[in-house]
Residue frames as qw, qx, qy, qz and C-alpha x, y, z in Angstrom:
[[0.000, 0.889, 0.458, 0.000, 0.00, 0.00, 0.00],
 [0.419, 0.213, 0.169, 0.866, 1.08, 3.16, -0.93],
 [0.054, -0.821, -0.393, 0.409, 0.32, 6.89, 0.76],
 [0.367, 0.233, 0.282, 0.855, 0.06, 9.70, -1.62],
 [0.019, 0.413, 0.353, -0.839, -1.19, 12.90, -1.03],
 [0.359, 0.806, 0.279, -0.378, -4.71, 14.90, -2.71],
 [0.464, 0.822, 0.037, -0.329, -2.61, 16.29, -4.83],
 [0.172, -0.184, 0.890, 0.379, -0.05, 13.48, -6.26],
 [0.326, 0.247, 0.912, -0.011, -3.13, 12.09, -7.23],
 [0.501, 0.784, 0.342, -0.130, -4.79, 14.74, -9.15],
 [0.231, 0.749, -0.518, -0.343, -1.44, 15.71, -10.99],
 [0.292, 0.313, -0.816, -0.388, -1.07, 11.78, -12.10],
 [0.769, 0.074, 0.292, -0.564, -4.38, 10.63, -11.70],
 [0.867, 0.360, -0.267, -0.218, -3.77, 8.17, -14.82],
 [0.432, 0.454, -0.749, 0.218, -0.45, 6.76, -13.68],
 [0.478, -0.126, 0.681, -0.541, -2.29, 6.13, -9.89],
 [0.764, 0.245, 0.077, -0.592, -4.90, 4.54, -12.03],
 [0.936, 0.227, -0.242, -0.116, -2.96, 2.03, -13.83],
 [0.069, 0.363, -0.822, 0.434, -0.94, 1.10, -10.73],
 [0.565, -0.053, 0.451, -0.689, -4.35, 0.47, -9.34],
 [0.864, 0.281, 0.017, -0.416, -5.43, -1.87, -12.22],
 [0.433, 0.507, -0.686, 0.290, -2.38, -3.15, -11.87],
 [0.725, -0.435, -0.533, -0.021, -3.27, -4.54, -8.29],
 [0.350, 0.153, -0.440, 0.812, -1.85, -1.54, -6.26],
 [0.327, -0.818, -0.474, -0.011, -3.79, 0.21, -3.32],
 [0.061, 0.257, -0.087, 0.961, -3.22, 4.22, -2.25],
 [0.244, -0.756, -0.439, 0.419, -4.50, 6.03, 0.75],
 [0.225, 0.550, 0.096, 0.799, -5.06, 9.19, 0.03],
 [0.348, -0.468, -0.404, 0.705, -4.22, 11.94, 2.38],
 [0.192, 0.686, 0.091, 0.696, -5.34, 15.42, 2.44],
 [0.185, -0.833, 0.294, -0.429, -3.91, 18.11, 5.00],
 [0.235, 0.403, -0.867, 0.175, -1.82, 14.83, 6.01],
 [0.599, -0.095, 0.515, -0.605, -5.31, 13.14, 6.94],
 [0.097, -0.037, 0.922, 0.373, -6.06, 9.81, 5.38],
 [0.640, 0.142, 0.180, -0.734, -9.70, 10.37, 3.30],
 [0.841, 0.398, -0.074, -0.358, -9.87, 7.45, 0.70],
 [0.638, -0.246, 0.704, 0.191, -8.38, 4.21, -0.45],
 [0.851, 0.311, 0.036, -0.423, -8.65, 3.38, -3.48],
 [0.538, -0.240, 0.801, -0.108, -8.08, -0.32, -4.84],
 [0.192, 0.074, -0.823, -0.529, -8.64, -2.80, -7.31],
 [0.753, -0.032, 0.289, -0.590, -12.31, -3.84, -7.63],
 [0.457, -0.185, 0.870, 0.003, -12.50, -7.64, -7.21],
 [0.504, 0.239, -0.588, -0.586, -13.36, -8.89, -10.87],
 [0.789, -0.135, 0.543, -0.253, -16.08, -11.90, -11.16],
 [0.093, -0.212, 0.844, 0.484, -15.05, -14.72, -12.91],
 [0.683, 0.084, -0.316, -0.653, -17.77, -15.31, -16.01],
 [0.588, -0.248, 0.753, -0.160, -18.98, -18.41, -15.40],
 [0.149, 0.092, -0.833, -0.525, -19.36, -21.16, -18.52],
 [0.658, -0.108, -0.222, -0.711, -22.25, -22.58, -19.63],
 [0.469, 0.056, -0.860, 0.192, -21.04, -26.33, -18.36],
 [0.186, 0.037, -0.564, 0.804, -21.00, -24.35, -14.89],
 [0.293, -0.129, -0.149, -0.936, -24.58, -22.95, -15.14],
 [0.787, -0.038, -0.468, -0.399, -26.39, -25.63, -16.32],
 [0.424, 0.237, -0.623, 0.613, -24.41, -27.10, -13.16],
 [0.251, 0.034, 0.470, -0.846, -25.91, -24.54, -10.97],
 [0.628, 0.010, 0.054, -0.776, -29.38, -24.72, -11.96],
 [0.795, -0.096, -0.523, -0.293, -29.58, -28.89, -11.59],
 [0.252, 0.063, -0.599, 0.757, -28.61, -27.99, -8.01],
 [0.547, -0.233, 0.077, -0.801, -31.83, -25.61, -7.44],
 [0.236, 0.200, 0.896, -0.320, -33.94, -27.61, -5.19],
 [0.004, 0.399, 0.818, 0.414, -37.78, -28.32, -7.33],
 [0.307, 0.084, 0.191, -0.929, -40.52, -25.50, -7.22],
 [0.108, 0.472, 0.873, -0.053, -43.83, -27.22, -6.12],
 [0.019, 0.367, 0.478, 0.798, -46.02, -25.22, -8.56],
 [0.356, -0.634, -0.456, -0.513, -48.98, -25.26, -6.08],
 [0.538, -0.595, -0.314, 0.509, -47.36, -24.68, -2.92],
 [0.223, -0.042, 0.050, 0.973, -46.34, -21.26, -4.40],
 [0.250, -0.413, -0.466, -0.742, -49.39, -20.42, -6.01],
 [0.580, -0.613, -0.519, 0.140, -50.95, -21.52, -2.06],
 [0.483, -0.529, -0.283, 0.638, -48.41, -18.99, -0.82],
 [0.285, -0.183, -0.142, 0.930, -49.00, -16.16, -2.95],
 [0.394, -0.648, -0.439, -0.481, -52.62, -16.33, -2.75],
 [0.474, -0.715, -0.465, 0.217, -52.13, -16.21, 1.11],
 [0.290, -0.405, 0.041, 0.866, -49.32, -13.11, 0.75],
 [0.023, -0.307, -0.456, -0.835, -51.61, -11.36, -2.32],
 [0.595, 0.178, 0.417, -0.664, -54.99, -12.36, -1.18],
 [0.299, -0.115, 0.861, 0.395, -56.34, -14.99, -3.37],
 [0.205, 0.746, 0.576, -0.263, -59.41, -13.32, -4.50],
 [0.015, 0.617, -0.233, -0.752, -56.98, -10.68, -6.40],
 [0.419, 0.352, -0.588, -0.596, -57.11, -12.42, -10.04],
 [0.876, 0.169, 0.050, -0.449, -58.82, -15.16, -11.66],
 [0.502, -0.561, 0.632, 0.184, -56.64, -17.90, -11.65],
 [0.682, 0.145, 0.711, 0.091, -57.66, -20.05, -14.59],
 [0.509, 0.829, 0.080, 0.216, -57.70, -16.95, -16.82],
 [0.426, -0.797, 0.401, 0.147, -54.44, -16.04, -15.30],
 [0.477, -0.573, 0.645, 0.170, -52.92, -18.74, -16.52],
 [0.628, 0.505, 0.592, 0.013, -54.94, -19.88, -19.36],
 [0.022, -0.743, 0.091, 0.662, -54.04, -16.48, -20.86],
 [0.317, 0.603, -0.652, -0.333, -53.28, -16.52, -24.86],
 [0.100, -0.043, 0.991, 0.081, -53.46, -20.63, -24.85],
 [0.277, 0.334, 0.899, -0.067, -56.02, -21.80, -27.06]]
């Protein structure tokens, strides 16, 4: 880590910058007070499709009518017509 002052850092803002993306970190100081850090943000890694498709035969099974049971009791179940709800456009 590296302490530079307010104004190292606005006279080579760009060179601070690609030290930074470089994987350096800087306190900045003004009136010899640390205000700010600044740092590399932690990059995610993308993830493949292998890796997805992975994740999502992990998910535990959505029981269609236990949901529909819980968000008639969190809606009210009296809000929409279910069978045109879902019937929508089919047929």
């Amino acid at each position: 880590m590296k302490v530079i002052t307010q104004r190292e850092f606005r006279n080579n803002s760009a060179a601070v910058m690609d030290a930074v993306e470089a994987g350096e970190t800087y306190h900045v100081t003004r009136n010899g007070v640390e205000v700010a850090e600044l740092r590399p943000v932690a990059r995610r890694r993308r993830l493949t499709a292998g890796e997805l498709v992975e994740r999502h035969r992990r998910l535990a099974p959505v029981d269609a009518v236990h949901l529909r049971e819980e968000a008639d009791e969190f809606l009210g179940g009296d809000q929409v017509d279910a069978d045109d709800t879902w019937n929508r456009g089919r047929g």
